[in-house]
C-alpha positions in Angstrom: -4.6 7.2 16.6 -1.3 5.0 16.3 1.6 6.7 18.2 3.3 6.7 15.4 1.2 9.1 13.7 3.1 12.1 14.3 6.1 10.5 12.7 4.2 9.2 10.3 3.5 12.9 9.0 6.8 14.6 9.3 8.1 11.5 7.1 5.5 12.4 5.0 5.5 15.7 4.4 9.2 15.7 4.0 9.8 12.6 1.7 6.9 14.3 -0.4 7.9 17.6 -0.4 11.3 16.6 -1.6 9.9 14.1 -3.7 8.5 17.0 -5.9 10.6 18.8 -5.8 12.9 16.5 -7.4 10.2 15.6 -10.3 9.9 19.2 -10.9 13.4 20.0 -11.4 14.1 17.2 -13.4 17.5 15.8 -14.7 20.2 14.3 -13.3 18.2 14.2 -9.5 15.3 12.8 -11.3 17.1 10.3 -12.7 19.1 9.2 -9.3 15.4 9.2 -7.2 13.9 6.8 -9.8 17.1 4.6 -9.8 17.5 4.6 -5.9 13.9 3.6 -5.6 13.8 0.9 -8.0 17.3 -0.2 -6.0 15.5 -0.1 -3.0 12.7 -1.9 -4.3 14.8 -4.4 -5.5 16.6 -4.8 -2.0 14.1 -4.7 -0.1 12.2 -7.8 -2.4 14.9 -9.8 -2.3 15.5 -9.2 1.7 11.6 -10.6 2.5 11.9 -13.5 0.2 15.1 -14.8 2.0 14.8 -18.7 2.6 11.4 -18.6 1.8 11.3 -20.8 -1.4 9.0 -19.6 -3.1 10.6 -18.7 -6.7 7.8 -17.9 -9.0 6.6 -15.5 -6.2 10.6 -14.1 -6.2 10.6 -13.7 -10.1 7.5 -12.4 -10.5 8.1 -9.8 -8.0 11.2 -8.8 -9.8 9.7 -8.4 -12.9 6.8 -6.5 -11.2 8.9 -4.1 -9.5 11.2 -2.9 -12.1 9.2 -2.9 -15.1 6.9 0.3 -13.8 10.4 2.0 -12.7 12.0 1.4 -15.7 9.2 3.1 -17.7 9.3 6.1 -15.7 13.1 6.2 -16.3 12.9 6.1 -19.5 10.2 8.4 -20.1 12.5 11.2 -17.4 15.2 10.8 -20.0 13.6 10.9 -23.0 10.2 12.5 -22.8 10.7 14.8 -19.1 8.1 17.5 -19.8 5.4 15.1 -20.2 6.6 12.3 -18.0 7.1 15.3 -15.1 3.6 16.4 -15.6 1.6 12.6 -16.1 4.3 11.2 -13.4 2.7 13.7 -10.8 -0.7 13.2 -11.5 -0.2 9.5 -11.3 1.6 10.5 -7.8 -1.5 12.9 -6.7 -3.9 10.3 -7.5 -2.6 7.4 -5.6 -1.1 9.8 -2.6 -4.2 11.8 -2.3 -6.3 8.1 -1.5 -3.9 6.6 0.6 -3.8 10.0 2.7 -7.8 10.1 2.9 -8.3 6.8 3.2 -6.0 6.6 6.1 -7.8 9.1 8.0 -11.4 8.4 7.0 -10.9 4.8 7.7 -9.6 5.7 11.1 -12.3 8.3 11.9 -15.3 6.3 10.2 -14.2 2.6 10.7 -16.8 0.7 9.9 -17.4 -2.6 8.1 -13.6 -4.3 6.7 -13.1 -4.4 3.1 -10.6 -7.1 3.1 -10.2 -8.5 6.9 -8.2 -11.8 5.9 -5.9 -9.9 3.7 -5.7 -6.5 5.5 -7.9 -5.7 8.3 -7.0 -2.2 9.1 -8.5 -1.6 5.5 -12.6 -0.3 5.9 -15.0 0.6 3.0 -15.3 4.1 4.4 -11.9 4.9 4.2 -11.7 3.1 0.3 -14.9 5.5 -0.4 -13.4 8.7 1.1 -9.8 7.6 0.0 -10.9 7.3 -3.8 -13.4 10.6 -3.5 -10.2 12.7 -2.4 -8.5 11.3 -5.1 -11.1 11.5 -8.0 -11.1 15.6 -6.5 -7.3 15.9 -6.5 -6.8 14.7 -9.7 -9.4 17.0 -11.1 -7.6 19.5 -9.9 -4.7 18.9 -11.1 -6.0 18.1 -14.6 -7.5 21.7 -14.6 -4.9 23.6 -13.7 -1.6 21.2 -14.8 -2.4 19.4 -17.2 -4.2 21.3 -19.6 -2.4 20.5 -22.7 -3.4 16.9 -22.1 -6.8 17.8 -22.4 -8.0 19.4 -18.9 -10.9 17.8 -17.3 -12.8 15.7 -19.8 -14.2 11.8 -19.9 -11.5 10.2 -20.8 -9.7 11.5 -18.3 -11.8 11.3 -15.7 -12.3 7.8 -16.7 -8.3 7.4 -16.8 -8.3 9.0 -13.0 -11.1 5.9 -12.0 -9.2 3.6 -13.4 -5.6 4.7 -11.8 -7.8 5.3 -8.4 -8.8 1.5 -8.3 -5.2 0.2 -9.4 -3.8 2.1 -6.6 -6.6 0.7 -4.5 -5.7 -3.0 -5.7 -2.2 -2.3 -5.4 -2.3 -1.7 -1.6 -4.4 -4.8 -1.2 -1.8 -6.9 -3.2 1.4 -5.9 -1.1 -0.7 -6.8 1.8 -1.4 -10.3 0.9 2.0 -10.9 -0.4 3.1 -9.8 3.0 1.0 -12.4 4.8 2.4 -14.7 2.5 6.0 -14.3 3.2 5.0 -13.6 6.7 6.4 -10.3 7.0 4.4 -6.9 8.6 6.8 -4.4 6.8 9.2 -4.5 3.2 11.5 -2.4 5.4 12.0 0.4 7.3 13.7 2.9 5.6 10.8 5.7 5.6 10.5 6.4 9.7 6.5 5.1 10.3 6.0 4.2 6.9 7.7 0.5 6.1 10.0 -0.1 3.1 9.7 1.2 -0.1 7.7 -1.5 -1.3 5.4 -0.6 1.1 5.2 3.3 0.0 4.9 2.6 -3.7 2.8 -0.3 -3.6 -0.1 1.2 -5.3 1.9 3.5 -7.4 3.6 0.7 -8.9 0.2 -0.9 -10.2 -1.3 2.4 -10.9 2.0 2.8 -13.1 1.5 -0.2 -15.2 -2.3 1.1 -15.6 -1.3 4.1 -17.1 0.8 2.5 -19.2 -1.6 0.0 -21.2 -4.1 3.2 -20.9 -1.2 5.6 -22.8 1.2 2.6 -25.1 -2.2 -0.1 -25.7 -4.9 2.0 -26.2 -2.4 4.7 -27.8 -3.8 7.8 -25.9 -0.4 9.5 -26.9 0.7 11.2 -23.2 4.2 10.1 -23.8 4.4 7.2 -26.4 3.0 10.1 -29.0 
């Protein structure tokens, strides 16, 4: 394993840890996390695409970043029970692949799902990673999210769907980042990158959930 494993799983458990707690309180702290990371995203964004002329890319990027954080502001401000609850199980899902992924990818290796784009990245670890998450959001549907409907198809189909986003998210950081030529958005989580690189498959997962809840009109938080 990396030497920077060890590292990478203090960070982890102690950005996460506080992380929810945050969520979970709610308010004012909610509000400031969600604002700071949408800052940092910003930052960040504009930091790799310095000199590098390559506007629609910049613009776009913008738009992508802050649309998803904006959402989840809004819904912390105006809708926090529910947005504290669906916010979390977005969280689980995407965490809970990138963490079994990780390892199973590393203990399994295997054939490459996307060498040219990211070739640390192995079926096994995209298999395990979305089985862990498919589990972990079950459980959290059962024993959270009840009032939402529990464990049923839709939302099992909802946790497939938010499972592949974050999967596609991942992917699309890392071939931005061979774009612009950079191996990390930052470094402002010790052993994990940038914040760009922490919630790049929340971020898509984010905008998933939102066609799923305001297009389809599943009525989580847009009622």
């Amino acid at each position: 394993m990396e030497n920077s494993l060890p590292l990478r799983m203090i960070s982890a458990v102690i950005t996460g840890a506080l992380t929810i707690w945050i969520i979970i309180d709610g308010g004012f702290w909610l509000y400031l996390e969600i604002s700071v990371c949408l800052l940092s995203l910003l930052r960040e964004w504009c930091k790799i695409n310095r000199n590098k002329g390559k506007t629609i890319l910049f613009v776009g990027g913008i738009i992508y970043v802050t649309l998803p954080m904006l959402f989840w502001l809004w819904a912390a401000i105006y809708h926090q029970k529910a947005m504290i609850r669906l916010g979390l199980w977005v969280l689980t899902i995407v965490c809970t692949c990138d963490i079994f992924a990780f390892f199973g990818g590393k203990i399994l290796e295997g054939p490459k799902l996307a060498p040219k784009i990211s070739p640390n990245k192995t079926w096994s670890g995209v298999i395990i990673g979305a089985t862990g998450a498919l589990s972990a959001s079950m459980l959290y549907l059962c024993f959270f999210c009840d009032q939402f409907g529990g464990i049923n198809t839709t939302n099992i189909i909802i946790s497939i769907l938010i499972t592949i986003a974050g999967i596609l998210g991942d992917l699309l950081e890392s071939k931005i980042k061979r774009i612009l030529m950079v191996k990390d958005t930052g470094s402002i989580i010790p052993g994990h990158g940038g914040m760009c690189d922490r919630l790049d498959s929340f971020l898509l997962a984010s905008y998933i959930f939102i066609i799923i809840d305001y297009v389809l009109k599943m009525g989580f938080i847009f009622g």
